[in-house]
Residue frames relative to the residue before (quaternion, step in Angstrom):
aa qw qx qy qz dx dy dz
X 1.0000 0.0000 0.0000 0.0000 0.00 0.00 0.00
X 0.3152 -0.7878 0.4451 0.2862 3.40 -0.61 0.90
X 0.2138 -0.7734 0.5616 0.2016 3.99 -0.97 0.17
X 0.4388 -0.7299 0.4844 -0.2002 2.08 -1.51 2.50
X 0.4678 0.7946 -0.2878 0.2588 3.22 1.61 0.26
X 0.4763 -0.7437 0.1613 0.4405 4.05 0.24 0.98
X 0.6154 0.4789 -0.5113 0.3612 3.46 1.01 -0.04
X 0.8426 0.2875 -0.3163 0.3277 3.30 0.80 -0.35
X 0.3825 0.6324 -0.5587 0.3763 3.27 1.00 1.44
X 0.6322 0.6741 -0.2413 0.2963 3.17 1.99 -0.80
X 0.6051 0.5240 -0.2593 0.5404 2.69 1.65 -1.72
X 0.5833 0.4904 -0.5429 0.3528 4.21 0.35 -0.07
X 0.7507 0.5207 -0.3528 0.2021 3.40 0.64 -1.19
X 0.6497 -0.5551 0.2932 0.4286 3.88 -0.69 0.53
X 0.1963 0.7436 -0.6318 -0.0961 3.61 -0.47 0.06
X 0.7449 -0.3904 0.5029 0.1996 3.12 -2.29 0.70
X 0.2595 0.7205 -0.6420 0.0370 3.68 -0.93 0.45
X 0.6330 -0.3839 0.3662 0.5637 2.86 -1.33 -0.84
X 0.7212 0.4398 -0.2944 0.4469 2.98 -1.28 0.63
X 0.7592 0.2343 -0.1263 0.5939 3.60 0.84 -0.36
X 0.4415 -0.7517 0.4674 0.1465 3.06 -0.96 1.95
X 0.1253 -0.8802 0.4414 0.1211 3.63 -0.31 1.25
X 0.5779 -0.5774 0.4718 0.3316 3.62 -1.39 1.34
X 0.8206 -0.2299 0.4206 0.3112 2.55 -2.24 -0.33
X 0.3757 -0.7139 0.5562 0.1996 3.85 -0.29 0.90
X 0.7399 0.3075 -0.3005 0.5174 3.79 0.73 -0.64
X 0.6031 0.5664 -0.4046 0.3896 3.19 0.52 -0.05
X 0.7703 0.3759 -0.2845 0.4295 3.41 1.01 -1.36
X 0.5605 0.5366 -0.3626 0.5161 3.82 1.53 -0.51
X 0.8182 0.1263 -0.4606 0.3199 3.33 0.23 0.03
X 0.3049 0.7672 -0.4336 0.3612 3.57 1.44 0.74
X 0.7208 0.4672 -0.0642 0.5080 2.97 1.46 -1.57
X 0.3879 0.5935 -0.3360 0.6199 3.88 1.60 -0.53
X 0.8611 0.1999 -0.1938 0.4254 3.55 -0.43 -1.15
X 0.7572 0.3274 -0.4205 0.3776 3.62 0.36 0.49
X 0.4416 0.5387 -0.5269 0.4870 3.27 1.41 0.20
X 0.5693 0.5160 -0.4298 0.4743 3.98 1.27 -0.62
X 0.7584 0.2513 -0.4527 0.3959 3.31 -0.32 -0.86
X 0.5930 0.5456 -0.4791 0.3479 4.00 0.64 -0.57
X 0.5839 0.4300 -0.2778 0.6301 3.82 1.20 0.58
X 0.5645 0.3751 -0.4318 0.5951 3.41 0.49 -0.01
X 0.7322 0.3980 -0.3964 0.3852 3.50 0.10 -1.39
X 0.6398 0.5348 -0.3160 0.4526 4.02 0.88 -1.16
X 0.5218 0.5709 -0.3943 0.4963 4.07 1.28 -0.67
X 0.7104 0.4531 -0.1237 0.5242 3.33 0.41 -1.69
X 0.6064 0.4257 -0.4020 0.5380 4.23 0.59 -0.06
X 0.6266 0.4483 -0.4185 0.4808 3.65 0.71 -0.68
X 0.5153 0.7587 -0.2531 0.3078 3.46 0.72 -1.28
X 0.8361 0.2356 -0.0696 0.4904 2.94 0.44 -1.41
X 0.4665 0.6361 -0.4307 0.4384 3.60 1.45 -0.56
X 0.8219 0.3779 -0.2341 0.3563 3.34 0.52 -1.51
X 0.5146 0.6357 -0.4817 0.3148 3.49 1.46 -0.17
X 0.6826 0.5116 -0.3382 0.3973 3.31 1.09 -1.80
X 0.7395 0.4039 -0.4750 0.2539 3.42 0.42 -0.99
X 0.5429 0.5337 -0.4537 0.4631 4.26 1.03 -0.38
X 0.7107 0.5017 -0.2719 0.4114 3.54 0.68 -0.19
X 0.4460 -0.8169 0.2541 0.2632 2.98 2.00 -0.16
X 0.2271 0.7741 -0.5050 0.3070 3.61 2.07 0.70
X 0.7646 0.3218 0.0634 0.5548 3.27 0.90 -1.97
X 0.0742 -0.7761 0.6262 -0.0043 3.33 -1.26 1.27
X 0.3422 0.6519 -0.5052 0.4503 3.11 1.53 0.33
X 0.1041 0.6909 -0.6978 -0.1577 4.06 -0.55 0.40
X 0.7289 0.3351 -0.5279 0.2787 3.69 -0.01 -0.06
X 0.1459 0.7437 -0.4220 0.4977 3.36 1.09 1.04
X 0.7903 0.5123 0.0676 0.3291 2.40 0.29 -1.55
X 0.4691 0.5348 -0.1015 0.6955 3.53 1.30 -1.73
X 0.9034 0.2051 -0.2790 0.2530 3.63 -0.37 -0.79
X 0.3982 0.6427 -0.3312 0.5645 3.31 1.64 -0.12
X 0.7124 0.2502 -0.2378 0.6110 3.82 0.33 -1.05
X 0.8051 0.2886 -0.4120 0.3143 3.89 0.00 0.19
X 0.4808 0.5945 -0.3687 0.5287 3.48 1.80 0.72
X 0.6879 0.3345 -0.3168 0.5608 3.25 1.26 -0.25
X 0.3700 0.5107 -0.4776 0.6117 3.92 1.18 0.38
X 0.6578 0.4952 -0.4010 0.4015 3.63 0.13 -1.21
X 0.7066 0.6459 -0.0444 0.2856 3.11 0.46 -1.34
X 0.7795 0.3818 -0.0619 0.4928 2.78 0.97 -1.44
X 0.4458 0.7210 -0.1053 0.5199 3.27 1.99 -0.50
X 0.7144 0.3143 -0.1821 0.5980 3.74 0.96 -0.96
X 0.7106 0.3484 -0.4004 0.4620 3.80 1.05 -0.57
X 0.4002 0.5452 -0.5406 0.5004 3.60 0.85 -0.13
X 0.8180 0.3084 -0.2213 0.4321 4.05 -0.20 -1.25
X 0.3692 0.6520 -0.4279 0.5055 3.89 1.33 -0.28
X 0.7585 0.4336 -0.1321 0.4682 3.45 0.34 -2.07
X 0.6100 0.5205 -0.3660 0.4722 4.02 0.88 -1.04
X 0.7123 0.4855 -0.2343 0.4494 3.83 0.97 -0.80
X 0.7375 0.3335 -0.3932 0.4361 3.05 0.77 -0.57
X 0.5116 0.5532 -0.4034 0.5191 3.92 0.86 -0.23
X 0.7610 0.3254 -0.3738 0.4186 3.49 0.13 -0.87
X 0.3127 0.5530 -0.5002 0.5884 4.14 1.82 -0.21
X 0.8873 0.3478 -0.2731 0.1311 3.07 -0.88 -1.25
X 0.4213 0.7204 -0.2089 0.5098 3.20 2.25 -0.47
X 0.8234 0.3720 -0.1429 0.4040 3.04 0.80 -1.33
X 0.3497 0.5735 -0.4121 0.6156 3.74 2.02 -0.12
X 0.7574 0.4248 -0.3683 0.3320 3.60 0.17 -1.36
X 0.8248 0.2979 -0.2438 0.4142 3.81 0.52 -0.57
X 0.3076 0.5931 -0.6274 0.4000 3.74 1.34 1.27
X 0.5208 -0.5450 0.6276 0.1946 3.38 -2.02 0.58
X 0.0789 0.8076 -0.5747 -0.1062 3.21 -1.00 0.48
């Protein structure tokens, strides 16, 4: 089973240091933004279909099932609070003085 847990999505993602010549920042955030989306869509769209086959009666596995729909809750759960941070950032940028 792979682990879907946020440090170790963090510790995968590339980061700048020393020593390492660092990209474009918008480029890699919204590189890194849109595949954390589609990696939700794709987990939305696995539950989907899990929960079709099993009402159709393909799959009789339901905790299969159960864990598929509560990985895409999981999921769907951290980009909801991902998105809540980065507005309530961008909120706070908007109401500095310069």
């Amino acid at each position: 089973m792979k682990d879907i847990t946020l440090v170790s999505y963090l510790k995968a993602l590339p980061l700048a240091g020393p020593g390492v010549p660092a990209g474009p920042v918008a480029e890699g955030f919204s590189r890194t933004l849109r595949s954390a989306v589609a990696q939700v869509n794709r987990n939305q769209m696995t539950a989907d279909h899990a929960v079709e086959n099993f009402q159709i009666g393909e799959s009789r596995n339901l905790h299969e099932v159960m864990i598929a729909v509560e990985k895409a809750d999981i999921s769907l759960r951290m980009m909801v609070q991902v998105r809540n941070k980065v507005i309530e950032a961008y909120q706070e940028i908007m109401r500095m003085q310069v």
